[in-house]
KEDRENMI-606614 format. One record per residue (C-alpha): residue number from 1; residue in one letter; x, z, y. Coordinates in steps of 0.2 Angstrom, whole numbers, plus 2048, in hexadecimal, padded with zeros to 3 digits. Each point is the difference from the previous one (the first is absolute). Example, Ala and Ser with C-alpha at 12.3 -4.5 7.8 and 13.67 -1.06 7.14 Angstrom:
2
[site 1; 'A'; [83E; 827; 7EA]]
[site 2; 'S'; [806; 7FD; 811]]
***
This chain:
137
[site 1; 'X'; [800; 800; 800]]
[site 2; 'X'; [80F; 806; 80D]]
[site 3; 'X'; [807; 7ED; 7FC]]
[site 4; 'X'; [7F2; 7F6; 803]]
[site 5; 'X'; [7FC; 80B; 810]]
[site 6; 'X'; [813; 7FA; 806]]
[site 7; 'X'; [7FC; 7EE; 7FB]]
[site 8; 'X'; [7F3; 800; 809]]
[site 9; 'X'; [808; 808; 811]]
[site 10; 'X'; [80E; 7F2; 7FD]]
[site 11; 'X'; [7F3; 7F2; 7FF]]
[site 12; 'X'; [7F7; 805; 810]]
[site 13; 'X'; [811; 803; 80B]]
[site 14; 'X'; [807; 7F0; 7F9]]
[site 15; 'X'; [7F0; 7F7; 805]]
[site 16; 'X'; [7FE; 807; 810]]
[site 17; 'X'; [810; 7FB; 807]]
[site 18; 'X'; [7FF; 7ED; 7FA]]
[site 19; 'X'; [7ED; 7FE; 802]]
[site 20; 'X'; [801; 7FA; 810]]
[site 21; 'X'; [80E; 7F3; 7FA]]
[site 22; 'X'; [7FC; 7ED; 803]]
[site 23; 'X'; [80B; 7F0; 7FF]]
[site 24; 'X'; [7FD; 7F0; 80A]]
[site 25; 'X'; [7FB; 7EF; 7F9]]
[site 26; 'X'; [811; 7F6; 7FE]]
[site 27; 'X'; [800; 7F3; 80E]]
[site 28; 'X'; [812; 7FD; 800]]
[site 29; 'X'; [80D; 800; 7F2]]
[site 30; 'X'; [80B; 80D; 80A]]
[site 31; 'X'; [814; 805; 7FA]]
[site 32; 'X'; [7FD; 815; 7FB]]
[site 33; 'X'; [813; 801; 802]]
[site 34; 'X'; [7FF; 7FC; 814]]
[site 35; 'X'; [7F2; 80B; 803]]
[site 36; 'X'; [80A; 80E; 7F4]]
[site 37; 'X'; [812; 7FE; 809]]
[site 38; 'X'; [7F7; 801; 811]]
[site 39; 'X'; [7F5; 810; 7FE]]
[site 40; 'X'; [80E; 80A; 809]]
[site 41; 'X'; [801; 7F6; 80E]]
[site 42; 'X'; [7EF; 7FF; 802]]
[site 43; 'X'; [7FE; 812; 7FD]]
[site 44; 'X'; [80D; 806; 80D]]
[site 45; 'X'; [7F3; 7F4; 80D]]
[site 46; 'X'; [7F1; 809; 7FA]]
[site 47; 'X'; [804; 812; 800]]
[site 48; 'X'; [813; 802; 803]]
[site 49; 'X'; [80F; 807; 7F5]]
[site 50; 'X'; [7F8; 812; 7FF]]
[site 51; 'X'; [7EB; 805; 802]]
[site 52; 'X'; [7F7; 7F9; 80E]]
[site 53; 'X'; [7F1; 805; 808]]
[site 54; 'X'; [7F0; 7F1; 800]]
[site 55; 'X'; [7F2; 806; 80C]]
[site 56; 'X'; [7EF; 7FE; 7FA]]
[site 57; 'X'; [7F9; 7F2; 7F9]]
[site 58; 'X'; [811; 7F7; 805]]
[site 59; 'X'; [804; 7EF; 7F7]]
[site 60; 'X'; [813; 7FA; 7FC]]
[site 61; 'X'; [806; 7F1; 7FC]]
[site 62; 'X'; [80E; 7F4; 7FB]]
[site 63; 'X'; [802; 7EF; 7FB]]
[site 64; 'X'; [80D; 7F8; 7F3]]
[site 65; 'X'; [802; 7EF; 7FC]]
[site 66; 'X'; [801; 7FB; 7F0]]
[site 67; 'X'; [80D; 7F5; 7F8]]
[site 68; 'X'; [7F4; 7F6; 7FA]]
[site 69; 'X'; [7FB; 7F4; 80F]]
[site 70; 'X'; [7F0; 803; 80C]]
[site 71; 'X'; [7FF; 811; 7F5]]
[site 72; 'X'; [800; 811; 80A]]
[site 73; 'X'; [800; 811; 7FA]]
[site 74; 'X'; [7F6; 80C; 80D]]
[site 75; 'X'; [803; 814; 7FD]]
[site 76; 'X'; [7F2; 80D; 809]]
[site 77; 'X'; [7FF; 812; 7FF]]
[site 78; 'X'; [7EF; 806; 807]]
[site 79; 'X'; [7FD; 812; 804]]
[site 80; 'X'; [7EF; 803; 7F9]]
[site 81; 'X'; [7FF; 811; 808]]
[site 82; 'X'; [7F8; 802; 812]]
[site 83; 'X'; [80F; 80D; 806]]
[site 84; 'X'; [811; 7FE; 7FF]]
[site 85; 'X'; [808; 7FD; 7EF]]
[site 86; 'X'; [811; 7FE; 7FA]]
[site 87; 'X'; [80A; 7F7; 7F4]]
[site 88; 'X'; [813; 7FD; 7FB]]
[site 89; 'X'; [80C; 7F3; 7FB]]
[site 90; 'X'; [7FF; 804; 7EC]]
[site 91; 'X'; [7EC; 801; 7FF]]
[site 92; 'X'; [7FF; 7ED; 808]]
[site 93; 'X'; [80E; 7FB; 7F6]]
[site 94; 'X'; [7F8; 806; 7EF]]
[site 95; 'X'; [7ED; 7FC; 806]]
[site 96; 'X'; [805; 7EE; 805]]
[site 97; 'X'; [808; 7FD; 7F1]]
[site 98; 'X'; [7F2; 804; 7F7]]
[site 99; 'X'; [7F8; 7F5; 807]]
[site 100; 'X'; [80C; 7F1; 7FE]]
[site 101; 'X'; [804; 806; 7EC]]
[site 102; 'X'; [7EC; 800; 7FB]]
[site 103; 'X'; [7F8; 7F2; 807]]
[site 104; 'X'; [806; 7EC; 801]]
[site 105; 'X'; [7FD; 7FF; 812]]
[site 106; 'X'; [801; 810; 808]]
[site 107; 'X'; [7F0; 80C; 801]]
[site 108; 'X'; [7FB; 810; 807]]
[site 109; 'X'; [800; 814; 7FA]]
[site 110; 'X'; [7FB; 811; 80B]]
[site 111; 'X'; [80C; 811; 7FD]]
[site 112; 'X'; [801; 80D; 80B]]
[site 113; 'X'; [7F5; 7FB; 80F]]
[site 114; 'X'; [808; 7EE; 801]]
[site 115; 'X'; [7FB; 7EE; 7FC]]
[site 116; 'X'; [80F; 7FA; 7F7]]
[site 117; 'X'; [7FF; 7EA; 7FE]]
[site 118; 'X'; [80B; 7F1; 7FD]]
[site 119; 'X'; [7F8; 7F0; 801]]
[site 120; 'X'; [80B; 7F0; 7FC]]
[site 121; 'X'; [7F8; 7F0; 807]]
[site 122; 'X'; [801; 7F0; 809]]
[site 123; 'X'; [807; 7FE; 813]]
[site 124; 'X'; [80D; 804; 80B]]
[site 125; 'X'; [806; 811; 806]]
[site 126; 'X'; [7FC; 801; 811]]
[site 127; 'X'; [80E; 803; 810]]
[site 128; 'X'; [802; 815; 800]]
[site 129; 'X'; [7FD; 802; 7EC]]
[site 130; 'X'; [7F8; 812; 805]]
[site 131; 'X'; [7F1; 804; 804]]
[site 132; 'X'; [7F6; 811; 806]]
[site 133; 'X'; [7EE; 803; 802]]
[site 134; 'X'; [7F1; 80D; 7FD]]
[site 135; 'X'; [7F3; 7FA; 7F7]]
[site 136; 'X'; [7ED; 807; 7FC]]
[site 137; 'X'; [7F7; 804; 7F1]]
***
């Protein structure tokens, strides 16, 4: 009875934490390697080498092209929280690559009060790759 009760706790936190995990339809054949080599980069531009404060409901973003032409890679962090909320180099690092590993071309998770989401498709990065913005829900 005491294992079945731990099963069951197991199977409820494990769901809990990836039920609000989705991929994107694949529009582009991207290259996971670019999108894996760059996550520092882009996660020093999103929240810095150490934590970082994101007010509330504040959007993040950062675009990478792909080696594969007319293919982009954008990165977003979204505050979900309406006060101030903080996150750090390692979170995005391991959350974005998430994302990256588990679905073709790029999808989106929620931990700790924050939209985590790689979406590879087709265009160009923009001029000034980074972008900041609230957003409402």
């Amino acid at each position: 009875m005491h294992m079945t009760r731990i099963f069951s706790i197991i199977a409820a936190a494990t769901y809990a934490t990836t039920a609000s995990a989705k991929c994107w339809k694949p529009s582009a054949d991207p290259d996971h390697n670019i999108a894996t080599k760059s996550l520092d980069l882009v996660c020093t531009g999103l929240v810095g080498k150490d934590s970082n404060a994101f007010k509330g409901m504040e959007r993040r973003t950062q675009c990478i092209a792909d080696t594969t032409p007319n293919v982009k890679w954008d990165f977003t962090i979204e505050n979900q929280k309406k006060d101030d909320n903080r996150t750090d180099h390692k979170t995005c690092m391991e959350s974005l690559q998430r994302e990256i590993d588990r679905c073709h071309a790029g999808g989106h998770s929620s931990y700790f009060g924050f939209n985590f989401i790689v979406a590879a498709s087709h265009g160009t990065c923009q001029a000034g790759i980074s972008t900041v913005d609230t957003f409402d829900r």
